[in-house]
MOPAC internal coordinates of N, CA, C and O (Angstrom, degrees):
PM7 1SCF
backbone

  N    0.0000 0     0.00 0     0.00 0    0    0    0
  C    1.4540 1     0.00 0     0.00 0    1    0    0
  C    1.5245 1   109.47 1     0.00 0    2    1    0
  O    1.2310 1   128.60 1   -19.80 1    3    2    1
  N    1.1904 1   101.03 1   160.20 1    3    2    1
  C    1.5065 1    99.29 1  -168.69 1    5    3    2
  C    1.7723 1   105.49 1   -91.76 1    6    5    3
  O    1.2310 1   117.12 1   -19.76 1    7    6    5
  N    1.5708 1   123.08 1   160.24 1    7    6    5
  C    1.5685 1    95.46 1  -178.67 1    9    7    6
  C    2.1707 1    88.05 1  -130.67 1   10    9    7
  O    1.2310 1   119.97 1     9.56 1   11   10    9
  N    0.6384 1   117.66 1  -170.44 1   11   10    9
  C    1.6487 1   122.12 1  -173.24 1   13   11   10
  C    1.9403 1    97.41 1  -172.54 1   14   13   11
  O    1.2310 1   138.58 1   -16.65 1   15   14   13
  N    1.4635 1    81.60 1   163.35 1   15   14   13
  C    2.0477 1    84.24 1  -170.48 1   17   15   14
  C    1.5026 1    85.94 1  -131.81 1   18   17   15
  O    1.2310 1   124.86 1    -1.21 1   19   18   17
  N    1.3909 1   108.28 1   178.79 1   19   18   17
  C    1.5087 1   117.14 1  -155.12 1   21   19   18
  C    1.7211 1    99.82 1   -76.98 1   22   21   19
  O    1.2310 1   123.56 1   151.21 1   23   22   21
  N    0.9159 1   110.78 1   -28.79 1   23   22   21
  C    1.8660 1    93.57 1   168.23 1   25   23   22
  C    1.6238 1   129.16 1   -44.76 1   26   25   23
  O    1.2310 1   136.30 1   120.82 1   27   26   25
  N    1.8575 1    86.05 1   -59.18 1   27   26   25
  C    1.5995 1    95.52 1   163.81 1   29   27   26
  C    1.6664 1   137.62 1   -34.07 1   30   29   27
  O    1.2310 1   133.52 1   121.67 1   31   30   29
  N    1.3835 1    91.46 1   -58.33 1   31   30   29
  C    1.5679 1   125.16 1   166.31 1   33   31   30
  C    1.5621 1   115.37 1   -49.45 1   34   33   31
  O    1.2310 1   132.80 1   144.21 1   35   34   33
  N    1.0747 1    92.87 1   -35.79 1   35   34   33
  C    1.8363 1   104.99 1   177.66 1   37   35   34
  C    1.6895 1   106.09 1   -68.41 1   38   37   35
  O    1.2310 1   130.94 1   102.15 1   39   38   37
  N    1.5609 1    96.50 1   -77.85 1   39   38   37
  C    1.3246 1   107.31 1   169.88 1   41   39   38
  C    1.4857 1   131.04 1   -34.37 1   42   41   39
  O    1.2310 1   118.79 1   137.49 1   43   42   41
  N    1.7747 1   119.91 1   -42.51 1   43   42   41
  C    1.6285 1   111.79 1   153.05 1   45   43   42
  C    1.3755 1   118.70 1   -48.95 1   46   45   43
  O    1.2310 1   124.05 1   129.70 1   47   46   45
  N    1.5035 1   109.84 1   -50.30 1   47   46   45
  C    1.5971 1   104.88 1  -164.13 1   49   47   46
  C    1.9209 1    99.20 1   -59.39 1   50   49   47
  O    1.2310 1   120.88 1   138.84 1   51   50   49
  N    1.1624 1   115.93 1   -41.16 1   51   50   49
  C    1.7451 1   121.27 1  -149.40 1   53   51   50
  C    1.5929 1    89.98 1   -66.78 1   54   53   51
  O    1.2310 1   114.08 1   141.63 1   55   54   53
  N    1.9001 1   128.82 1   -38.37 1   55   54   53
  C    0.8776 1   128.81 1   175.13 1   57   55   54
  C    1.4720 1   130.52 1   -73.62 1   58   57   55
  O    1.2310 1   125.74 1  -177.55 1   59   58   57
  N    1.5978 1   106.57 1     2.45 1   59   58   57
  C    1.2542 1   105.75 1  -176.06 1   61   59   58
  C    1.9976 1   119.64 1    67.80 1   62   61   59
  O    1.2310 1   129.80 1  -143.72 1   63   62   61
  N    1.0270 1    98.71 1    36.28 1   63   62   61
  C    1.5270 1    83.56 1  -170.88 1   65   63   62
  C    1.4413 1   111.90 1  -108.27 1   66   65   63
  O    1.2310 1   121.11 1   -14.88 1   67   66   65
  N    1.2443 1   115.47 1   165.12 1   67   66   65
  C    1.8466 1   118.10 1  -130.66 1   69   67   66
  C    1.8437 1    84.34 1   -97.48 1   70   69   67
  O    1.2310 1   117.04 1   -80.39 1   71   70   69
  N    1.4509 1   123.24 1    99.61 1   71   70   69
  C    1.5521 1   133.18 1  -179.55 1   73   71   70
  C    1.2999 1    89.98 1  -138.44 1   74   73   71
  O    1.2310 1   135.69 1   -20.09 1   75   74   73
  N    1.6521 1    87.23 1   159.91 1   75   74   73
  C    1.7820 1    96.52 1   179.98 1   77   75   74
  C    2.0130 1    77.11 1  -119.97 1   78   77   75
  O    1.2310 1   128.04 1   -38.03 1   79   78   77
  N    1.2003 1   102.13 1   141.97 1   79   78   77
  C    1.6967 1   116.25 1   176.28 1   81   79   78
  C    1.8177 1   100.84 1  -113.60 1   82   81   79
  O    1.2310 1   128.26 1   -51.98 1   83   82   81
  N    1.3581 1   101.69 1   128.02 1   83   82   81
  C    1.0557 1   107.63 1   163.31 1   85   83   82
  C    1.0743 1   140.14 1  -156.09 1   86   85   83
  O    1.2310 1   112.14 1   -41.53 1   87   86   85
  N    1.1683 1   132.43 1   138.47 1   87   86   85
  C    1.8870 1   145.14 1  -163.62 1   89   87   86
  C    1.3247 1    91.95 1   -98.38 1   90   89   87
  O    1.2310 1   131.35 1   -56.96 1   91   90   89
  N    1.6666 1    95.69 1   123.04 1   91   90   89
  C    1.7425 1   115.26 1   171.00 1   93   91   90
  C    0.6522 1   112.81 1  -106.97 1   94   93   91
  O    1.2310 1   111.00 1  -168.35 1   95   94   93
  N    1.7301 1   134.53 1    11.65 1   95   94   93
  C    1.8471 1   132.32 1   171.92 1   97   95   94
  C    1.7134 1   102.32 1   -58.94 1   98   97   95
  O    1.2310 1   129.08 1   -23.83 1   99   98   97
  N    1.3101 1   100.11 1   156.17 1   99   98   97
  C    1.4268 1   104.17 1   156.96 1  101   99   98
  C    1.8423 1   125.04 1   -42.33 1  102  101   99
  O    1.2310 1   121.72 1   -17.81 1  103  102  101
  N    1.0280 1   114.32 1   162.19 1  103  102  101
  C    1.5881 1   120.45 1  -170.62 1  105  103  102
  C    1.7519 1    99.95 1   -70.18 1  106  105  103
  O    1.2310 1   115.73 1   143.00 1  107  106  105
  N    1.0215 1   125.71 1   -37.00 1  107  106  105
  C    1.5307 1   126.75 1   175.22 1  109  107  106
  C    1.9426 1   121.12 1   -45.95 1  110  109  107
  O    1.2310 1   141.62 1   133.30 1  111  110  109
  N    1.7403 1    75.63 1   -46.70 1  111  110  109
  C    1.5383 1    81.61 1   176.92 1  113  111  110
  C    1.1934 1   122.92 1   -63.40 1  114  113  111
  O    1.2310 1   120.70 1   113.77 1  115  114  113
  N    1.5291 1   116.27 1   -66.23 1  115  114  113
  C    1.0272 1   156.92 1   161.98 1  117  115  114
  C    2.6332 1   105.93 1   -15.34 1  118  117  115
  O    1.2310 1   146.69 1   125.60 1  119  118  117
  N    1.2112 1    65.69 1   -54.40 1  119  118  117
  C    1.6960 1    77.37 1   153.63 1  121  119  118
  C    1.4714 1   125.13 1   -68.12 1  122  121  119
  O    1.2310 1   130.87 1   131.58 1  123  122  121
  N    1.6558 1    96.64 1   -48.42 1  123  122  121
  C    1.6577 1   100.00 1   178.85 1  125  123  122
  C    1.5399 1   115.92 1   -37.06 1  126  125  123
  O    1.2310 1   128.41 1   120.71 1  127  126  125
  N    1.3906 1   101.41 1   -59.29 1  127  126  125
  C    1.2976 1   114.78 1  -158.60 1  129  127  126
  C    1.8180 1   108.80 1  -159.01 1  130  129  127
  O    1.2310 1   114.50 1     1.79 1  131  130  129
  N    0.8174 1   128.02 1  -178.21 1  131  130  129
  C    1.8706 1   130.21 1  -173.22 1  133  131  130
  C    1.4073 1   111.36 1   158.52 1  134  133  131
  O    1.2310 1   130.34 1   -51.87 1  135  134  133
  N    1.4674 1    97.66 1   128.13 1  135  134  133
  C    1.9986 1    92.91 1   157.80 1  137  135  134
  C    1.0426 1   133.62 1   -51.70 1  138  137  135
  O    1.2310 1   107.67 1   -74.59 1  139  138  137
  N    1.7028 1   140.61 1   105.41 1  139  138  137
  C    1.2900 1   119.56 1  -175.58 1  141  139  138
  C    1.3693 1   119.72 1   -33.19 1  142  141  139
  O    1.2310 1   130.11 1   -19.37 1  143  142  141
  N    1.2726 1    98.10 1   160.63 1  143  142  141
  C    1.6759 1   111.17 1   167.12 1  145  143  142
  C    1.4059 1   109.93 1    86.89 1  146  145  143
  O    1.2310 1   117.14 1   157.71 1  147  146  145
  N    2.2220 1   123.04 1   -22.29 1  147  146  145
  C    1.1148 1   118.11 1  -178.21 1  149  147  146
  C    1.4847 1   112.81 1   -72.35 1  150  149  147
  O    1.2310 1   124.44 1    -3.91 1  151  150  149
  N    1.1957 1   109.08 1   176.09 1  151  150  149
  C    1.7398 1   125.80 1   156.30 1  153  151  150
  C    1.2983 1   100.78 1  -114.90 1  154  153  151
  O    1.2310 1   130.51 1   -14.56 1  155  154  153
  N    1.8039 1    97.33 1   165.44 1  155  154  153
  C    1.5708 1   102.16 1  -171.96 1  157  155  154
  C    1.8885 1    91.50 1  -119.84 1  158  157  155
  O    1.2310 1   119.46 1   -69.62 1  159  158  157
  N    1.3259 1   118.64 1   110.38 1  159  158  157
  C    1.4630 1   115.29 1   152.55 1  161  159  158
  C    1.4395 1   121.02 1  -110.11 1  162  161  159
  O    1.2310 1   114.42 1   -91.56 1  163  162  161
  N    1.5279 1   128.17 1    88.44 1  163  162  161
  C    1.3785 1   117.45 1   169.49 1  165  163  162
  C    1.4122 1   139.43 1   -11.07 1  166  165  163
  O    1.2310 1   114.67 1   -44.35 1  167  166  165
  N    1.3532 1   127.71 1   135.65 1  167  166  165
  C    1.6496 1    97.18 1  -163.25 1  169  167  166
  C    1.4161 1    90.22 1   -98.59 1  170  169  167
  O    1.2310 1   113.29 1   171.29 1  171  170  169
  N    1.2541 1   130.29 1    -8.71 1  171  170  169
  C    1.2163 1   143.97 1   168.05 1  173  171  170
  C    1.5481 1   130.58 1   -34.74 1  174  173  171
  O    1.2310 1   133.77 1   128.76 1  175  174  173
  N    1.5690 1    90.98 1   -51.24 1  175  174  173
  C    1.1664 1   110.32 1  -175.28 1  177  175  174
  C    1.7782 1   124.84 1   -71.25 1  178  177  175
  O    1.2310 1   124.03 1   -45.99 1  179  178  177
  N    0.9259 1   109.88 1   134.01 1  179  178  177
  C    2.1311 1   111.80 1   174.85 1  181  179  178
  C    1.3140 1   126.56 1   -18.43 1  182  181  179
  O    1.2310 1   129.69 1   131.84 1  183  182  181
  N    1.5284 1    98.92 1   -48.16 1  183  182  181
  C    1.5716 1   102.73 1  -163.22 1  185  183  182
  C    1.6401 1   109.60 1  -114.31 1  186  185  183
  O    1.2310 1   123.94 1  -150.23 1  187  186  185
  N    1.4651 1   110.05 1    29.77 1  187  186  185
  C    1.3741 1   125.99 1  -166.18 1  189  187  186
  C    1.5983 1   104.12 1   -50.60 1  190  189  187
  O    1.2310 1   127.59 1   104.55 1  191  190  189
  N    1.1442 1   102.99 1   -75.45 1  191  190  189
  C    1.4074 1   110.98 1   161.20 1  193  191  190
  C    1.2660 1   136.01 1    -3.61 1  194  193  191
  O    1.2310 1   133.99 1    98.28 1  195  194  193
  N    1.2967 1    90.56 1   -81.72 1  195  194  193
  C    1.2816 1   113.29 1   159.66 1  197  195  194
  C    1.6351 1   134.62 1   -44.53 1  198  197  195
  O    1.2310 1   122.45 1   154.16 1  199  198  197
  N    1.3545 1   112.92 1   -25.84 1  199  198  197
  C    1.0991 1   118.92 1   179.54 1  201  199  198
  C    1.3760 1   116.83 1  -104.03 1  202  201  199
  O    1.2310 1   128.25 1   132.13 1  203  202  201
  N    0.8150 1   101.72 1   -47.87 1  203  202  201
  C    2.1989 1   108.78 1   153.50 1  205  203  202
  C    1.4489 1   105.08 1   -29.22 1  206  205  203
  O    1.2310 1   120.85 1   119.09 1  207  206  205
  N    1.5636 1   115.98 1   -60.91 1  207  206  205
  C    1.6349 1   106.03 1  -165.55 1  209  207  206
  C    1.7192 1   101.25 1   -85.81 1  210  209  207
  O    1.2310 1   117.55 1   173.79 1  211  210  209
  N    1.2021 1   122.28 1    -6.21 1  211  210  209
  C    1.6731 1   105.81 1   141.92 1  213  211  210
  C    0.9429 1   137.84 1   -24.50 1  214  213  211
  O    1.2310 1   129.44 1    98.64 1  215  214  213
  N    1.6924 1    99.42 1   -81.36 1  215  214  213
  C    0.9089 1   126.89 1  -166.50 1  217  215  214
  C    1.6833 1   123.38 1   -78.56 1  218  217  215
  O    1.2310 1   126.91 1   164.10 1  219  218  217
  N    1.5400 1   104.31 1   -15.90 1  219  218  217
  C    1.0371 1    96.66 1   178.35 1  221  219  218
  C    1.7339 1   107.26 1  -115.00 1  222  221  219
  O    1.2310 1   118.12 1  -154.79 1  223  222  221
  N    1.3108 1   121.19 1    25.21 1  223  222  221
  C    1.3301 1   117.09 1   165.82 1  225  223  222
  C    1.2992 1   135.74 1    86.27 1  226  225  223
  O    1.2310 1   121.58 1   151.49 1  227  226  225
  N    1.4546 1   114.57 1   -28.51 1  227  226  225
  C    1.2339 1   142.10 1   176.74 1  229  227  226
  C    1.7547 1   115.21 1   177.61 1  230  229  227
  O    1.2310 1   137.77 1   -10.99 1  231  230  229
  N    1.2210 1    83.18 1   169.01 1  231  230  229
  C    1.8576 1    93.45 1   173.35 1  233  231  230
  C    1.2119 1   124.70 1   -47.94 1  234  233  231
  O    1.2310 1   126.34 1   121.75 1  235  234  233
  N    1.8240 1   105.41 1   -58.25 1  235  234  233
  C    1.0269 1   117.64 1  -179.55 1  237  235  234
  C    1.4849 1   141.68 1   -78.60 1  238  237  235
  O    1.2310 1   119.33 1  -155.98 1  239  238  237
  N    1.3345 1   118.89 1    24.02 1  239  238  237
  C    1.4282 1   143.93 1  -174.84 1  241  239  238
  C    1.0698 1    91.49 1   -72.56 1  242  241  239
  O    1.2310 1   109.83 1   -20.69 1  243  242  241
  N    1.4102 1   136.68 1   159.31 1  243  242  241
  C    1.4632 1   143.39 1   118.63 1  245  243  242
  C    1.7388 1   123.48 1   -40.82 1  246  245  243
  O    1.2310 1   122.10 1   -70.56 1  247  246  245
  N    1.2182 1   113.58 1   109.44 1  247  246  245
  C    1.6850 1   125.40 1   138.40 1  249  247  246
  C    0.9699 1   157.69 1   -84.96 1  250  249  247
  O    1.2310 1   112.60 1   -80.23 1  251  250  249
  N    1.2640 1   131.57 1    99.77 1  251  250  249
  C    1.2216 1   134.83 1  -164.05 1  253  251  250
  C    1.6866 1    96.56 1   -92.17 1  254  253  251
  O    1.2310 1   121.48 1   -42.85 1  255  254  253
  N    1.2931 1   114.77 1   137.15 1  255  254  253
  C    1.4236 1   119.32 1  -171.27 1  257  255  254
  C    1.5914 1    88.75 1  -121.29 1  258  257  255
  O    1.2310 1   112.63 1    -6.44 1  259  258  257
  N    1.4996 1   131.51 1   173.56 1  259  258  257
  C    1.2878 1   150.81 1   145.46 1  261  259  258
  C    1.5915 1   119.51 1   174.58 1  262  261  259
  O    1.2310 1   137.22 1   -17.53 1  263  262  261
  N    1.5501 1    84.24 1   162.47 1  263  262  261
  C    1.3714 1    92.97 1  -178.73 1  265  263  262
  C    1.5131 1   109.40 1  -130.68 1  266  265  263
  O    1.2310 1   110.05 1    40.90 1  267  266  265
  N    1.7276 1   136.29 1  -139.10 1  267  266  265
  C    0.8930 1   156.45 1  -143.52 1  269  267  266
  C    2.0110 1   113.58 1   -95.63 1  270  269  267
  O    1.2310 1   126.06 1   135.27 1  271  270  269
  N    1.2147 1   105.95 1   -44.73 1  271  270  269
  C    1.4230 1   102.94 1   155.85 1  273  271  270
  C    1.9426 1    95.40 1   178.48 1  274  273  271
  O    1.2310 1   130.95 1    17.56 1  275  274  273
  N    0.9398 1    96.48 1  -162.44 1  275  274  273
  C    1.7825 1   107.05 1  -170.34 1  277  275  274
  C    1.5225 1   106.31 1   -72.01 1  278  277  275
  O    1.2310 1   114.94 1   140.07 1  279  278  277
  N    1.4479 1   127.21 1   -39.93 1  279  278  277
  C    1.4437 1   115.44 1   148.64 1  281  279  278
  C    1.5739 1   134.17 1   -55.12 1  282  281  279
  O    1.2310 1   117.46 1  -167.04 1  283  282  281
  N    1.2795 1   122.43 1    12.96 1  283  282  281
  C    1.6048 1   129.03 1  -168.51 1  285  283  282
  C    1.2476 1    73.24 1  -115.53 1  286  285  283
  O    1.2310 1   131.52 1   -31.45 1  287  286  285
  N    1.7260 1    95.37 1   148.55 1  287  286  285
  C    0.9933 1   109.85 1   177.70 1  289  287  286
  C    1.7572 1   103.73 1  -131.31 1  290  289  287
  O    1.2310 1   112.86 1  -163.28 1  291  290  289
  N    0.9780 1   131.09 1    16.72 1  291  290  289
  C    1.4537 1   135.17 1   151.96 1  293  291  290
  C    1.2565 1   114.59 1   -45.06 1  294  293  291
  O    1.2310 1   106.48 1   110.65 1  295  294  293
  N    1.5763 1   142.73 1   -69.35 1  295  294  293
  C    1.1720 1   148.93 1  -156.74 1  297  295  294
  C    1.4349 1   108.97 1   -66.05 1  298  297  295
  O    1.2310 1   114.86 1   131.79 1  299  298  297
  N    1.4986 1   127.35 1   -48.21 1  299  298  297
  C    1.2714 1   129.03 1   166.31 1  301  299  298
  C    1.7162 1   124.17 1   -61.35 1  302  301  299
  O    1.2310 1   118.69 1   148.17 1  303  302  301
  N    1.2664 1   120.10 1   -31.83 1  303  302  301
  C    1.2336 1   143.40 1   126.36 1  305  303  302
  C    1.4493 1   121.67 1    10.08 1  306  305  303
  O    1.2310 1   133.31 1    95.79 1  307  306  305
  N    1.8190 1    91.88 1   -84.21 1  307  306  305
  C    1.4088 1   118.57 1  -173.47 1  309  307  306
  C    1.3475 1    97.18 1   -58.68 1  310  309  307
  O    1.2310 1   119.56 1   112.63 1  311  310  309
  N    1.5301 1   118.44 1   -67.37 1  311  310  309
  C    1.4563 1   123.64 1  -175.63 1  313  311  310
  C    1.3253 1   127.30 1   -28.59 1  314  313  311
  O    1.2310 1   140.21 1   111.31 1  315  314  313
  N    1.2090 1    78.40 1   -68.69 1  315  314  313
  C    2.0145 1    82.52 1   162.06 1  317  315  314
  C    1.5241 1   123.50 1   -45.57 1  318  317  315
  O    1.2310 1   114.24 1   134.85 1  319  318  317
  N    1.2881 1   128.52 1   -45.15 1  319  318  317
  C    1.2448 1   136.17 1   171.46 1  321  319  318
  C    1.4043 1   101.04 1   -47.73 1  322  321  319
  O    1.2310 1   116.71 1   108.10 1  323  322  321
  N    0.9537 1   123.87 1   -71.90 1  323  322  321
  C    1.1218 1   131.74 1   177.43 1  325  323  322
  C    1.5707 1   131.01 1   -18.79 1  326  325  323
  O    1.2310 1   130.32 1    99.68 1  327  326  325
  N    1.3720 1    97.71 1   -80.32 1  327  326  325
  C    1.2591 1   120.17 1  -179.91 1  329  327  326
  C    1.8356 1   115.69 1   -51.45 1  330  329  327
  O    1.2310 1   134.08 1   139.88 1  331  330  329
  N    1.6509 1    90.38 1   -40.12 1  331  330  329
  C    1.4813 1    99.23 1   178.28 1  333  331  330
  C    1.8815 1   108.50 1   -65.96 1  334  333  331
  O    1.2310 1   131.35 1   141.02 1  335  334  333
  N    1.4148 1    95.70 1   -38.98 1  335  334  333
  C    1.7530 1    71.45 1   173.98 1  337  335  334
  C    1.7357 1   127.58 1  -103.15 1  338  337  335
  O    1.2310 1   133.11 1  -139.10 1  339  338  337
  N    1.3297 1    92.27 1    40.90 1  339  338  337
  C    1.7104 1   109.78 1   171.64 1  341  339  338
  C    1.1876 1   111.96 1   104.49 1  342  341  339
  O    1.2310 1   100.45 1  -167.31 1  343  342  341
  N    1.6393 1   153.04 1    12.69 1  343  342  341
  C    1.1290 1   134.38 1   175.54 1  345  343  342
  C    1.5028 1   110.46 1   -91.66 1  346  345  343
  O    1.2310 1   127.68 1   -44.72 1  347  346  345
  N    1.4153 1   102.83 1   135.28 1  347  346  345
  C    1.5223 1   113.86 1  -168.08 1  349  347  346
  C    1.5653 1   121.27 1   -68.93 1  350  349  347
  O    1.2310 1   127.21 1   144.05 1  351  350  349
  N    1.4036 1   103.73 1   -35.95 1  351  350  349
  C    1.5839 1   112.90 1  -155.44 1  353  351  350
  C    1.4974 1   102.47 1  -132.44 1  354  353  351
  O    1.2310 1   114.98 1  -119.40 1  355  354  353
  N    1.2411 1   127.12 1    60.60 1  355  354  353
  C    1.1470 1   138.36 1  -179.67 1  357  355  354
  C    2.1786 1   121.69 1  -105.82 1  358  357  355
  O    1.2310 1   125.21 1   -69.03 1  359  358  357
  N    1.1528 1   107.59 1   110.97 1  359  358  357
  C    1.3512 1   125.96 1   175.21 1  361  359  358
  C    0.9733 1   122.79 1  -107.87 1  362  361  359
  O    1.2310 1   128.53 1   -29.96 1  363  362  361
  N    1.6736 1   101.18 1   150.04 1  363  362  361
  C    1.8415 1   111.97 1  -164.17 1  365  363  362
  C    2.1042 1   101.64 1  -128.75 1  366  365  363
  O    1.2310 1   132.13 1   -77.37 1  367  366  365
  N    1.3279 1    94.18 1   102.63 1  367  366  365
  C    1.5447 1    90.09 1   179.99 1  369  367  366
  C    1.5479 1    96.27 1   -82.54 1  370  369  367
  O    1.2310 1   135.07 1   -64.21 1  371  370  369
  N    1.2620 1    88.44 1   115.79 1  371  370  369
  C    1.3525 1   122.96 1   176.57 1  373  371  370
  C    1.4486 1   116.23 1   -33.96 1  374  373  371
  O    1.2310 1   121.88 1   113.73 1  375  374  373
  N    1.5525 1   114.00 1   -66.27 1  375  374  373
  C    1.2001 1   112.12 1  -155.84 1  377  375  374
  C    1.8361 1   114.03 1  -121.48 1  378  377  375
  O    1.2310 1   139.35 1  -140.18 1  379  378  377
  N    1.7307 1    80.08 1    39.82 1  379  378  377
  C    2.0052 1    97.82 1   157.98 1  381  379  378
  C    1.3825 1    99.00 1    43.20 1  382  381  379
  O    1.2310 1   127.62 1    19.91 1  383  382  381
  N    1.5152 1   102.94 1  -160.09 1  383  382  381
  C    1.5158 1   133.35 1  -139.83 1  385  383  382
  C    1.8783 1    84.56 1   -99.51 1  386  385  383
  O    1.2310 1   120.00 1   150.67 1  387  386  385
  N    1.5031 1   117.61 1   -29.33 1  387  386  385
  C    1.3375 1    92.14 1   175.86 1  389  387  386
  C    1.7142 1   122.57 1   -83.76 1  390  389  387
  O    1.2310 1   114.81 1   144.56 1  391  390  389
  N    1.6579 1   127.45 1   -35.44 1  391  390  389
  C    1.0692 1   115.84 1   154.76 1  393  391  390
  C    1.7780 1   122.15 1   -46.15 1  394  393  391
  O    1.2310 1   118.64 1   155.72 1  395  394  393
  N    1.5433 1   120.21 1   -24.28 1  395  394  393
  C    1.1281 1   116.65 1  -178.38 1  397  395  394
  C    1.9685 1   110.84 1   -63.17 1  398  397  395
  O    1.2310 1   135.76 1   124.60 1  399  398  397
  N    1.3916 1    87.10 1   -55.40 1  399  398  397
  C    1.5909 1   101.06 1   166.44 1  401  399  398
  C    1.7124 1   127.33 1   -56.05 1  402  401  399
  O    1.2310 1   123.67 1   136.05 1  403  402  401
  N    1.7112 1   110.56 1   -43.95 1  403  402  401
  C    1.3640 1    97.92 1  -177.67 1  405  403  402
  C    1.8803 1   117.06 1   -73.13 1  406  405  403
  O    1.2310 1   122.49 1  -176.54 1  407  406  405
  N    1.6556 1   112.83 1     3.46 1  407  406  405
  C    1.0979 1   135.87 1   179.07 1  409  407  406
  C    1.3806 1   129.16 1   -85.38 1  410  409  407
  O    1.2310 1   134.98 1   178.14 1  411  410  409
  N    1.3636 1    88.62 1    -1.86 1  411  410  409
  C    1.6492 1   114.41 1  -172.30 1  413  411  410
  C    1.6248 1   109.47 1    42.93 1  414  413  411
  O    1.2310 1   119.59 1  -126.68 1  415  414  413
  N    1.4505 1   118.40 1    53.32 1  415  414  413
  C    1.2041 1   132.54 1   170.49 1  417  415  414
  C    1.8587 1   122.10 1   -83.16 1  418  417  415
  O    1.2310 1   108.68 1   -54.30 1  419  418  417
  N    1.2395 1   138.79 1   125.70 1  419  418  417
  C    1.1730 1   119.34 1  -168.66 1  421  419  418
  C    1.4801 1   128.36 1   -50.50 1  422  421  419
  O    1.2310 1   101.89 1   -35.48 1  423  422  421
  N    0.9326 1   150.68 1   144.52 1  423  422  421
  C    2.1164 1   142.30 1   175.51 1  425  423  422
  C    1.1618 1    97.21 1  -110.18 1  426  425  423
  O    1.2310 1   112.33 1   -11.29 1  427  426  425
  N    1.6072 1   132.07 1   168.71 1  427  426  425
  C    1.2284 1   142.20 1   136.94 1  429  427  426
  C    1.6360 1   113.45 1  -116.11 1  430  429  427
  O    1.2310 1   132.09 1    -5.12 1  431  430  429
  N    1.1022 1    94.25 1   174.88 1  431  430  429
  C    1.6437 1    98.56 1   179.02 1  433  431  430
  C    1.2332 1   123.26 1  -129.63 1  434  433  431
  O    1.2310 1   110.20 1    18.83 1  435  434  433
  N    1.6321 1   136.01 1  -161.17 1  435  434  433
  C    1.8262 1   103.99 1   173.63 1  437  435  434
  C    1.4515 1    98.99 1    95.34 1  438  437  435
  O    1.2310 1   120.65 1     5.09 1  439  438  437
  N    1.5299 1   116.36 1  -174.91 1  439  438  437
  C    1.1925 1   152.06 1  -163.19 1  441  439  438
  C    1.6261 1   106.58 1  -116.60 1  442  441  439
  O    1.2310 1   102.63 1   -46.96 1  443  442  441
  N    1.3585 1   149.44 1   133.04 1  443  442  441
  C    1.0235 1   157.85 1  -172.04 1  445  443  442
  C    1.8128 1   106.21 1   -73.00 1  446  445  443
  O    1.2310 1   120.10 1   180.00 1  447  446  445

C-alpha cells in the first residue's frame, strides 16, 4: 500500500483532486477532532467495506485512509481491507491526526 505524510495530503487537497479521505477511528474520536473534509467509517465495523465503496463510487477512486498517528494501527488495517476486496488506489497517511496536528494543519470537531 502506498503511505503519504501530511504535506502530501496537503498538496492533494490544495489541488483539488477527486479522493474520498477517511478516518477509521471509532465515532468518539472522530468527534474529538478530524481533518476537514474527512468522513468517519470505523474499520471496526461489519459493513466497512461496504460503506467505503458507497461512498466512494467505485473501486477505482482514490482512498485516503487514517487514523490516530504512525503507532495506530487502524489506518493500515483499513487499507488492507480494502485492497483485499478490489480497490485499486488506496492510501494510508501514515502519521494520522497527530502528524496532521504537529503540522499545524487545520482540525474540526463535531459529527461529519
Amino acid at each position: 500500500m502506498q503511505t503519504i505524510d501530511a504535506r502530501q495530503l496537503e498538496q492533494m487537497k490544495a489541488r483539488n483532486e477527486d479522493f474520498l479521505l477517511i478516518n477509521v477511528l471509532p465515532e468518539e474520536s472522530f468527534r474529538e477532532q478530524h481533518i476537514p473534509g474527512s468522513v468517519n467509517i470505523p474499520v471496526n465495523e461489519d459493513d466497512f467495506e461496504e460503506r467505503v465503496e458507497q461512498l466512494a463510487g467505485d473501486k477505482e477512486r482514490t482512498v485516503v485512509v487514517y487514523c490516530a498517528s504512525t503507532e495506530c494501527t487502524a489506518s493500515p488495517a483499513a487499507a488492507n481491507k480494502l485492497e483485499d476486496v478490489g480497490f485499486t488506489h488506496v492510501i494510508d497517511f501514515a502519521g494520522g491526526m497527530q502528524e496532521w496536528e504537529q503540522t499545524n494543519h487545520p482540525v474540526e470537531t463535531g459529527a461529519d
